[in-house]
C-alpha positions as CSV (number, residue, x, y, z in Angstrom):
1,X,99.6,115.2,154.6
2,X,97.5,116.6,151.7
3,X,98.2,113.2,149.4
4,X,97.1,111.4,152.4
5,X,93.4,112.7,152.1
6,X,93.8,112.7,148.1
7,X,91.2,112.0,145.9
8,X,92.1,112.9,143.0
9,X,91.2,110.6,139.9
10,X,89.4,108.4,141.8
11,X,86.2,107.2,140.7
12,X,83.4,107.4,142.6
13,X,79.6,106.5,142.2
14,X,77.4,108.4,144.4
15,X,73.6,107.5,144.2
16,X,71.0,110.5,145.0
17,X,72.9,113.3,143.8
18,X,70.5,115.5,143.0
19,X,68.9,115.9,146.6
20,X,70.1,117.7,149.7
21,X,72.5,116.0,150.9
22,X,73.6,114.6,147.7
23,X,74.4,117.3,146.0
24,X,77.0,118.8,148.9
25,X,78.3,115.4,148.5
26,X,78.9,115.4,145.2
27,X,80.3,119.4,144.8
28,X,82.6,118.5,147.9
29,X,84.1,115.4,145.6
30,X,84.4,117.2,143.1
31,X,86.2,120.1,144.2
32,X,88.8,117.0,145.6
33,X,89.3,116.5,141.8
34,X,87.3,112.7,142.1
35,X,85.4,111.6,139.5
36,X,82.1,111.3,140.0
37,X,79.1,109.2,138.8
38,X,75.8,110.2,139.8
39,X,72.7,107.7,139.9
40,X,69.7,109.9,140.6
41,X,66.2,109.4,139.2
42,X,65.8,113.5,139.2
43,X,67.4,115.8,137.3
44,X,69.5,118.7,139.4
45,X,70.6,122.6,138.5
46,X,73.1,122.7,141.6
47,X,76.0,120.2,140.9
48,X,78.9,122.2,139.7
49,X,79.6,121.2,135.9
50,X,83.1,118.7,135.6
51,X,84.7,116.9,133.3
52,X,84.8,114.8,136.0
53,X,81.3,114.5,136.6
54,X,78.8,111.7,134.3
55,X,75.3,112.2,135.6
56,X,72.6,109.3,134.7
57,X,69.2,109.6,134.8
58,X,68.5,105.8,137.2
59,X,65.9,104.2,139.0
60,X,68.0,102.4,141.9
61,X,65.7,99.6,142.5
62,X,66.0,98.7,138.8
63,X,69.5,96.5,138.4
64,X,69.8,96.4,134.9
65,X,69.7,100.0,134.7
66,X,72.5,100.5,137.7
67,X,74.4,97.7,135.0
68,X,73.9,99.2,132.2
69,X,75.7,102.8,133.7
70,X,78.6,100.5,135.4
71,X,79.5,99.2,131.9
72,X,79.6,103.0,130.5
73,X,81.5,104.1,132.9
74,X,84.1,101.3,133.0
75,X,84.4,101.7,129.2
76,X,85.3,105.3,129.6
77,X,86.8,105.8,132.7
78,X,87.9,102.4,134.2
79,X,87.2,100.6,137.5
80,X,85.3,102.5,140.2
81,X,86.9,103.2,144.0
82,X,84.6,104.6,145.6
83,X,80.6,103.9,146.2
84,X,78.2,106.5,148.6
85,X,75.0,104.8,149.4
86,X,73.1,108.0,149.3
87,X,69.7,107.9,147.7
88,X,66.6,107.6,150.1
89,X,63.3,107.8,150.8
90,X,62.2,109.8,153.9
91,X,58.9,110.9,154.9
92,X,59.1,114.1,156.5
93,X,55.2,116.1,156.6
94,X,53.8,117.3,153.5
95,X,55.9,114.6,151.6
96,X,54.2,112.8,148.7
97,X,54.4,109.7,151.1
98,X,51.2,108.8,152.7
99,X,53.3,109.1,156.2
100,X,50.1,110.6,157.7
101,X,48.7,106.9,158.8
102,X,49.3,105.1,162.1
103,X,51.4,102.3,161.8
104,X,48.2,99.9,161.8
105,X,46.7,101.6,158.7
106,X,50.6,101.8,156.8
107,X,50.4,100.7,153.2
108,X,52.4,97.8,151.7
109,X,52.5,100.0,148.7
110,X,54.5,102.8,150.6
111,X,56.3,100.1,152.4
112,X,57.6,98.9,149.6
113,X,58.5,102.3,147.6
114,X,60.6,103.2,150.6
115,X,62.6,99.4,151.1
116,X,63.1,99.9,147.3
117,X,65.3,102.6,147.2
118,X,66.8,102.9,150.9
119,X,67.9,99.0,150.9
120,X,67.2,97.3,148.0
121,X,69.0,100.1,145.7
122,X,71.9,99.9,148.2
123,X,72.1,95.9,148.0
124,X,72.2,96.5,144.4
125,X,74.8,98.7,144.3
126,X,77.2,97.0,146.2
127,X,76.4,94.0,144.7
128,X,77.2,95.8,140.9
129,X,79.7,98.2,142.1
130,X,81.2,96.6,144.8
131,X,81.6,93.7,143.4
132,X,84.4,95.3,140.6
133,X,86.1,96.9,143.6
134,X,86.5,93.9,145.0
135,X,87.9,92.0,141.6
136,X,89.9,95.1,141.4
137,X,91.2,94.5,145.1
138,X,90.8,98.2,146.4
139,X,87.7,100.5,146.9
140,X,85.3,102.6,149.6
141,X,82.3,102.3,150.4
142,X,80.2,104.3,152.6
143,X,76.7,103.8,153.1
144,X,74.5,106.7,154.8
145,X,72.7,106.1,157.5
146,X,70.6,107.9,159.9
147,X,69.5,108.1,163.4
148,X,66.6,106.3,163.2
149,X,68.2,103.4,162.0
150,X,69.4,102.6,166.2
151,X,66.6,105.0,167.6
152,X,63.1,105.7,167.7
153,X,61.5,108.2,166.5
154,X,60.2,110.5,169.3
155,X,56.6,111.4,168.0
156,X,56.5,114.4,170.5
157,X,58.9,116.4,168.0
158,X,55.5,116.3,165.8
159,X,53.1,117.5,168.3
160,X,52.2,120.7,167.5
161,X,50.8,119.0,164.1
162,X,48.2,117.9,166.8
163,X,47.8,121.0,168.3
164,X,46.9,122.7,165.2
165,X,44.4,120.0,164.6
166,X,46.4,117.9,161.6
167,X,47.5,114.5,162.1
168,X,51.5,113.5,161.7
169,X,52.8,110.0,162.7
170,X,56.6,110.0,161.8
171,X,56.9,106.3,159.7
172,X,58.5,103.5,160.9
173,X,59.5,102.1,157.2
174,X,62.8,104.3,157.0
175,X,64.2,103.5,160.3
176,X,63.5,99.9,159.2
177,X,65.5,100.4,156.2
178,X,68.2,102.4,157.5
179,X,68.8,99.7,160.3
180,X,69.1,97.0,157.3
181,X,71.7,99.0,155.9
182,X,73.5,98.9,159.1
183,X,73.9,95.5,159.2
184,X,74.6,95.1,155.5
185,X,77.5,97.4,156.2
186,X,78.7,95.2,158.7
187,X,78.7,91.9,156.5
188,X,80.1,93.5,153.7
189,X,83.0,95.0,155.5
190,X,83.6,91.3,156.9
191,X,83.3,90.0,153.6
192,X,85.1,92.2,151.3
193,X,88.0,92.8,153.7
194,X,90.2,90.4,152.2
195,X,89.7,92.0,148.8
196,X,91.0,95.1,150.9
197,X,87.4,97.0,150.2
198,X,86.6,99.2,153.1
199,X,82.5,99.0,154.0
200,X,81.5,102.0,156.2
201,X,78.7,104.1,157.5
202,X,78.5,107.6,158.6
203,X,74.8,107.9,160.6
204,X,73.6,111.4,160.7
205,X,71.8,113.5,162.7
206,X,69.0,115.8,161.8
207,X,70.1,118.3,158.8
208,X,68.5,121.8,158.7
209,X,66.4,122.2,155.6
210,X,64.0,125.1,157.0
211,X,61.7,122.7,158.9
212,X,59.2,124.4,161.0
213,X,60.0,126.4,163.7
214,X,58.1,124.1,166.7
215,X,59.5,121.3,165.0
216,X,63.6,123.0,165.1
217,X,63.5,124.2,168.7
218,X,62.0,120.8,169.9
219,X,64.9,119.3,168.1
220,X,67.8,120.9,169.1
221,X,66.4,120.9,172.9
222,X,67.9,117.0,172.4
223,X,70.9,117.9,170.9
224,X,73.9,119.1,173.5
225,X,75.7,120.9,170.5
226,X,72.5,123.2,170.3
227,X,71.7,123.2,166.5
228,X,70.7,121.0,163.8
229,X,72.9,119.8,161.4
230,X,74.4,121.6,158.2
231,X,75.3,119.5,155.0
232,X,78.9,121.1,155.3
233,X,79.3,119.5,158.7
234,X,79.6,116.1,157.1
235,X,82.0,116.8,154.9
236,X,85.1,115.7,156.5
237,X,84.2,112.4,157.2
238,X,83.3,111.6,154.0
239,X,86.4,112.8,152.4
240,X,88.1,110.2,155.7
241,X,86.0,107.5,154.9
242,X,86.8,107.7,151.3
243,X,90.4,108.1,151.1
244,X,93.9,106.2,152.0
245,X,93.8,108.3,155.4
246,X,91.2,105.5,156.8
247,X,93.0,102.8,155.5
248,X,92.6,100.5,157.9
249,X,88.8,101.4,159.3
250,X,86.5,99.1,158.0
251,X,82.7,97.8,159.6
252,X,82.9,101.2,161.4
253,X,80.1,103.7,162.0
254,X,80.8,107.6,162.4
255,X,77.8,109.3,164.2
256,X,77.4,112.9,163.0
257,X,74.5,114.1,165.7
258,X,76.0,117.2,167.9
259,X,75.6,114.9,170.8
260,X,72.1,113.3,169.8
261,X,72.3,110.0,170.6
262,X,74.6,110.7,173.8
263,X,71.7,111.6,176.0
């Protein structure tokens, strides 16, 4: 049952490492003895140290620079498997995104910045990386998704921002993005199947990452499982997606939301 989750010697590109999410992602592969290539435009002190592990300096939205590491690593390791769609650009408050504007008075500037990374980087990817799984006739990808990519955001959850006499509009922009890599997952997992690469999502729920207090007990009043998220809980379908044990799952999203979206 054990080979049937392996992962071992697979390589895997996994964009955002360094951030939250990323770097759980990245440990967890690691410690199923993949190979790992991160594309992060930060550096990070909390990814376990491999020789498995190449770690490049990238800016996403750039293609020639995503090229440029593809042809490294194929040199020295061979043909990727695997691809985690990763990297984004939230705006939670007090991020360095000018998220504290109604939606009439959003910038194009910020727009863009944020479609960049969350669906451009992704369509660049896929279209890089991908694209040699699918010469290669095998490969994974999951792309990660969120919430707000089928859903609203509720504003209320920022309230007490209002009460206290600041301003917070949660940002359309990343939903927007999140719900174009929804349906790029779909196409691609319709027209890479043939090639026998898998195109998957997992769509996650709210993580934990010491948020507020008024904005944490608001939240988990709409979740039935009574908590926010923890990095570790996503884990396991990761390690599915990625491996010979989902074989035959393919245009499929796993939601990862203690109940969220079932109320």
């Amino acid at each position: 049952m054990s080979n049937f989750f392996s992962l071992k010697d697979k390589i895997i590109f996994i964009t955002g490492g360094s951030g939250n999410l990323g770097t759980d992602f990245t440990n967890t592969l690691l410690d199923a003895k993949a190979k790992i290539v991160v594309l992060d435009i930060n550096d990070s002190d909390k990814i376990k140290l491999s020789e498995n592990l190449k770690y490049f300096n990238v800016d996403i939205s750039k293609k020639e620079e995503i090229k440029e590491v593809l042809e490294i690593v194929k040199k020295e390791w061979g043909i990727p498997f695997g691809l985690i769609n990763n990297a984004g650009i939230d705006s939670p408050p007090n991020s360095n995104i000018n998220s504290n504007v109604s939606f009439e008075n959003y910038s194009e500037e910020d727009w863009n910045r944020v479609m960049d990374v969350n669906l451009k980087g992704a369509f660049f990817c896929c279209q890089l990386i991908g694209n040699e799984m699918a010469q290669n006739n095998t490969g994974s990808i999951v792309n990660i998704n969120s919430l707000y990519g089928n859903l609203s955001p509720d504003q209320r959850l920022y309230s007490h921002f209002s009460d206290n006499g600041q301003s917070f509009f949660k940002p359309f922009v990343y939903g927007a993005s999140k719900a174009g890599l929804a349906n790029l997952t779909k196409y691609l997992s319709t027209y890479w199947a043939s090639n026998n690469v898998r195109v998957n999502s997992m769509t996650l729920g709210g993580v934990y990452n010491n948020q507020e207090k008024e904005f944490v007990s608001k939240y988990i009043d709409k979740v039935p499982m009574g908590r926010m998220a923890e990095v570790k809980d996503f884990r396991g379908a990761l390690i599915f997606l990625l491996s010979d044990s989902s074989s035959y799952v393919t245009g499929t999203d796993i939601v990862i939301d203690g109940g969220f979206s079932a109320w």
